[in-house]
N, C-alpha and C positions, 0 to 999 in steps of 0.2 A: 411509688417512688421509693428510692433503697433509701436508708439512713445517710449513707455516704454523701448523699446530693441534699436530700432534705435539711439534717440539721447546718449544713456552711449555708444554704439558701435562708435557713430563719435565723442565723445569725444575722446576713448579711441585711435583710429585711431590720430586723431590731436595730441595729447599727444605725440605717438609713433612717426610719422612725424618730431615734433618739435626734439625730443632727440636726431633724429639720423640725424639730421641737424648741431647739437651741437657736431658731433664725428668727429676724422680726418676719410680720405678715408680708407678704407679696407685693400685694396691692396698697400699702399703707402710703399714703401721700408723704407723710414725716418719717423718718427713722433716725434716732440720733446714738451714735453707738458710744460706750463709754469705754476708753483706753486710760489704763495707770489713773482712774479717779476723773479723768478730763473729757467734757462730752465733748462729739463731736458729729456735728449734723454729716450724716451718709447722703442721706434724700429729703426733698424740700429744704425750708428755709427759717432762720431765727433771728430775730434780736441777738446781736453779740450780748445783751443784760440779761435777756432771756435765758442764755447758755450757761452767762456768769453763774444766774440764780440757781440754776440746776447744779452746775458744778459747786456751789457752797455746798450745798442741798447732800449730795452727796457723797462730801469730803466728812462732814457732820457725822454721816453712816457709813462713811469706811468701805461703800461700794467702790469699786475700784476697775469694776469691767461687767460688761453687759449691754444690753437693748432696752433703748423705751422707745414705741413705736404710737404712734397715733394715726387712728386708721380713718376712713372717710367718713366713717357717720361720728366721729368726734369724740371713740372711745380709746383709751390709753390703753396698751399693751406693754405689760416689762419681760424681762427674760427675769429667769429664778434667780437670779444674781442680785437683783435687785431687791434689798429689804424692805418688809410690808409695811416697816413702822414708818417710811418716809415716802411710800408711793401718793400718799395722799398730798402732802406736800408738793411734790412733783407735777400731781395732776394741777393742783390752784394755779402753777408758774404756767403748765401750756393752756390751759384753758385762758390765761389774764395775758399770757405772751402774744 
């Protein structure tokens, strides 16, 4: 393979990689994506207090956009957006929500 084909192809490969690095899981029952600081259930379903809590949660930490995804066997997923010092808190509100 010449260079002319191969490096736009490992580009285009890294490019794709990164994107779908940046999405919640697939198959996650939950996904709630967060816009300007405000969650907002994608998939599945919440408590409007449930959301509330999240959204103090993380107005607190300044997150402001990202994914927190809860998958089926009832493990929490975030996107990097998402700070570590408040994922823990996050998980208590879906686990008790």
């Amino acid at each position: 393979m010449s260079p002319s084909v191969f490096i736009p192809a490992l580009v285009i490969i890294a490019a794709l990689l990164w994107w779908l690095s940046t999405q919640p899981p697939l198959g996650a029952p939950l996904v709630i994506r967060i816009r300007e600081g405000k969650p907002i259930t994608t998939r599945g379903g919440m408590s409007s207090h449930s959301l509330a809590d999240l959204g103090e949660i993380l107005r607190d930490h300044q997150a402001t956009r990202g994914f927190i995804a809860k998958n089926g066997d009832g493990r929490v997923v975030f996107s990097r957006s998402i700070p570590e010092s408040c994922r823990q808190q996050l998980r208590n509100v879906l686990t008790n929500g």
